[in-house]
Backbone as numpy.savetxt, mean C-alpha at the origin, in Angstrom:
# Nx Ny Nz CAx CAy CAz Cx Cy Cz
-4.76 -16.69 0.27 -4.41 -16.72 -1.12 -3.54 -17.95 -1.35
-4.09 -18.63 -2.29 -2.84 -19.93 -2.66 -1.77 -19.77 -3.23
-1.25 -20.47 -3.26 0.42 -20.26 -4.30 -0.03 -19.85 -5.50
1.22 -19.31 -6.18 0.88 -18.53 -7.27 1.42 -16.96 -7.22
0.92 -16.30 -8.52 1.41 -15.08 -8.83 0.15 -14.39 -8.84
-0.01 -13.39 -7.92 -1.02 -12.45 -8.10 -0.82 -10.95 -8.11
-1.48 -10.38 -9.30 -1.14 -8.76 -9.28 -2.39 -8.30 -9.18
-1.82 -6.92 -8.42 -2.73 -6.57 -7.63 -1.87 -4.90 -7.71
-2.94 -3.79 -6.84 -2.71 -2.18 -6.96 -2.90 -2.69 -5.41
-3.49 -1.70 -4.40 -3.67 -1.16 -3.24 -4.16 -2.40 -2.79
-4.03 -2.72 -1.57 -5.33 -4.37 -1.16 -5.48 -3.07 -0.02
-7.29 -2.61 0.64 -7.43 -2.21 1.07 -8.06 -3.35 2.04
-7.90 -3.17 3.74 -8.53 -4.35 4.70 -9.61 -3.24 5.38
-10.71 -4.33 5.54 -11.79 -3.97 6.15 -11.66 -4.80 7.86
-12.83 -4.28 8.33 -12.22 -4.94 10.23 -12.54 -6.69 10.18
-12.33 -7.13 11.40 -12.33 -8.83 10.89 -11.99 -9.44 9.64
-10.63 -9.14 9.01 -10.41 -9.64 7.94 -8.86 -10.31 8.03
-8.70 -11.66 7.45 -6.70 -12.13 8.06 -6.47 -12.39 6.24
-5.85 -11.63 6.09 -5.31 -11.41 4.27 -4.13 -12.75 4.47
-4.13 -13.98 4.19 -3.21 -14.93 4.40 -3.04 -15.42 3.67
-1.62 -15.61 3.23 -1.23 -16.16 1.92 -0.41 -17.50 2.28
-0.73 -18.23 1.56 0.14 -19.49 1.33 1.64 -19.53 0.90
2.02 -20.42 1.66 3.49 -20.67 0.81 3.76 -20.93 -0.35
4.54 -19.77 -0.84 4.77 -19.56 -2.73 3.95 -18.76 -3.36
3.12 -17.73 -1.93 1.98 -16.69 -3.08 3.07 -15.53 -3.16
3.08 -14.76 -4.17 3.58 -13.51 -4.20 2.68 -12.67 -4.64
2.73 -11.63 -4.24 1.47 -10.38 -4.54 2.63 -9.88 -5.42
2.23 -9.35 -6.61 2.74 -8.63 -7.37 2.26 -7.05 -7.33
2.73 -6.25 -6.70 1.97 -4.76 -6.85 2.42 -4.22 -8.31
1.49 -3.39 -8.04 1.45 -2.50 -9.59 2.55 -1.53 -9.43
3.04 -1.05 -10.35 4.21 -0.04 -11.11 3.43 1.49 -10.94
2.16 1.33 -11.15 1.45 2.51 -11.27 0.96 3.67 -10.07
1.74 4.72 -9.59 1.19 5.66 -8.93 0.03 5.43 -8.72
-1.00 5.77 -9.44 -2.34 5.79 -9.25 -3.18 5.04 -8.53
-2.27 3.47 -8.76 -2.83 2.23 -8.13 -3.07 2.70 -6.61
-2.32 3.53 -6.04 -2.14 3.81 -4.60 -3.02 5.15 -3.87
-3.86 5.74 -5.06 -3.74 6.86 -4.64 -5.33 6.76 -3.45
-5.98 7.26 -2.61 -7.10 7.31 -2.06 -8.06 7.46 -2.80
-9.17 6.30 -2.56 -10.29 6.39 -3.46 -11.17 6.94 -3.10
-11.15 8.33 -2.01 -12.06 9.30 -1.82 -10.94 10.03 -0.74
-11.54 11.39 -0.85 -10.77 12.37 -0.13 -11.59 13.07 1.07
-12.01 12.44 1.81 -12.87 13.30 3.11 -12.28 14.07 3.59
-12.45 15.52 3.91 -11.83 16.49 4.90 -11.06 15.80 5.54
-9.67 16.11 5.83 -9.14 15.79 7.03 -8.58 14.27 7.06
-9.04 13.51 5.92 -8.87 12.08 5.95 -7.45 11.84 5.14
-7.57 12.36 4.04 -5.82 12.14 3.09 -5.71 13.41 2.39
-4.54 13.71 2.22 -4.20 14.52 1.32 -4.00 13.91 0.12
-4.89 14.79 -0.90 -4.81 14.08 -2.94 -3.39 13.39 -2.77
-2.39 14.42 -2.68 -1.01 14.02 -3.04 -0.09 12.98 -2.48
-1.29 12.56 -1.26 -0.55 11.57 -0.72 -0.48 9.79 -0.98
0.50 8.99 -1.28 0.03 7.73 -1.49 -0.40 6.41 -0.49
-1.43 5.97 -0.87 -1.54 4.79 0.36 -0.36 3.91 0.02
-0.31 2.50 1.20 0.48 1.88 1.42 -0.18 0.81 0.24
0.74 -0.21 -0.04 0.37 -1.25 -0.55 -0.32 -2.20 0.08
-0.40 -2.50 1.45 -1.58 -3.12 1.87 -1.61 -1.97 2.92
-3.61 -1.63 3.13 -3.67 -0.35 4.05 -5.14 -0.44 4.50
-5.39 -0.29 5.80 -6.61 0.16 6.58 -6.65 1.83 6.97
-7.65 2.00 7.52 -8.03 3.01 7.89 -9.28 3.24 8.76
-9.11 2.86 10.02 -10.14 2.97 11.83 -10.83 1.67 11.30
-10.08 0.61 11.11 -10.46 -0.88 10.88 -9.77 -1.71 12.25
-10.43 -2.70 12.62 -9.40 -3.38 13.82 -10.31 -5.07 13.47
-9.20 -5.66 13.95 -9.13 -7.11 14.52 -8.96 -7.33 12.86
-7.40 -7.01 12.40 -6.84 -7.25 11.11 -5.49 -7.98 10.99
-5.36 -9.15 10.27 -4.28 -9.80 10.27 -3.57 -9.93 9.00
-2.70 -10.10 8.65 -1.58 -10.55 7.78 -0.86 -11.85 7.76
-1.49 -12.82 7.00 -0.52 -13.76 8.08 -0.22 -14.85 6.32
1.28 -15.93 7.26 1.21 -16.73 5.87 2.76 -16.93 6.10
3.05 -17.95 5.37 4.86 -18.49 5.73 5.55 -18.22 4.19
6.48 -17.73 4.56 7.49 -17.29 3.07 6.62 -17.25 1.98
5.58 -16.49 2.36 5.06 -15.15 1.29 6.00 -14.77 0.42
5.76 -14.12 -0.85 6.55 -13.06 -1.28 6.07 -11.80 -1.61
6.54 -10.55 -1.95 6.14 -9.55 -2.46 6.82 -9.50 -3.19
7.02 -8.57 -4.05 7.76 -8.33 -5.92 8.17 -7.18 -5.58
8.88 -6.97 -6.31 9.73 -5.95 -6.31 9.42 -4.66 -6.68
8.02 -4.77 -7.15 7.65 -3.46 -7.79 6.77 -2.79 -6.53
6.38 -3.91 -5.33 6.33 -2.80 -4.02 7.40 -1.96 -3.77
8.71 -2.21 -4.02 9.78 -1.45 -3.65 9.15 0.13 -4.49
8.87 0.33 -5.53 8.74 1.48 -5.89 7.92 2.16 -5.01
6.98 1.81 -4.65 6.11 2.34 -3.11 6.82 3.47 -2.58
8.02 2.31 -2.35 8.91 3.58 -1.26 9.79 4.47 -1.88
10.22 3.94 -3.12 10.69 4.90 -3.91 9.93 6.51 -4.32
8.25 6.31 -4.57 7.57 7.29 -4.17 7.41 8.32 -3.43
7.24 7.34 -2.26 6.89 7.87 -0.85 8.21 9.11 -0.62
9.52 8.27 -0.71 10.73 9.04 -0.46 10.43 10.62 -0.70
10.19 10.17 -2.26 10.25 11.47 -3.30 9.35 12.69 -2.96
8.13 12.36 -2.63 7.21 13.05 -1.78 7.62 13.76 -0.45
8.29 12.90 0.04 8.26 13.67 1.50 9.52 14.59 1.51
10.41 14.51 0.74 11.53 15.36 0.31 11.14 16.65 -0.64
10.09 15.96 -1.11 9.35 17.61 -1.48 8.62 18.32 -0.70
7.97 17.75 0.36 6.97 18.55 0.90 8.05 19.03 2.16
8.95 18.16 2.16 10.44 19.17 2.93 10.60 20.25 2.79
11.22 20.40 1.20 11.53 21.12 0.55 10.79 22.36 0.88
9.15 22.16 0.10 8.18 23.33 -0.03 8.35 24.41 1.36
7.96 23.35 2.75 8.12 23.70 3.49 9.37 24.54 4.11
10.17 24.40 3.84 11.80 24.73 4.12 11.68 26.39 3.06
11.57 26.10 2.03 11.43 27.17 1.23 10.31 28.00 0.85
9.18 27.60 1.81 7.85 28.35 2.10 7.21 29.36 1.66
């Protein structure tokens, strides 16, 4: 990816693929839950409620990331702000069963 501002939801990697960004690209992720959520639910594969990562494979190999003072935005941070919130509930549920 060249320099620049790019927005973007989930980047999902397929196998043999190097997602490499140039110096001065920033991926802008999306604000939006949804952006993250699994775009199919196979038995056994995700739970609905669960969110993917902002960049994410799944039984993919020979996958790279690569690129010099990249940026990401800040609205990946909500990712984990999510994620948190989730797993403190399914604490919870669990705990209080």
């Amino acid at each position: 990816m060249p320099a620049g501002v790019w927005r973007t939801g989930a980047i999902h990697l397929l196998s043999r693929v190097n997602l490499h960004l140039e110096a001065g690209a920033t991926l802008r992720f999306s604000a939006a839950p949804a952006d993250y959520l699994p775009s199919c639910s196979p038995a056994g594969r995700h739970r609905v409620h669960e969110l993917l990562g902002v960049i994410y494979a799944f039984e993919q190999e020979d996958i790279a990331v690569t690129g010099r003072r990249a940026r990401r935005s800040a609205a990946a941070d909500n990712w984990w702000a999510w994620k948190s919130t989730r797993r403190r509930a399914r604490a919870r549920a669990s705990r209080d069963g």
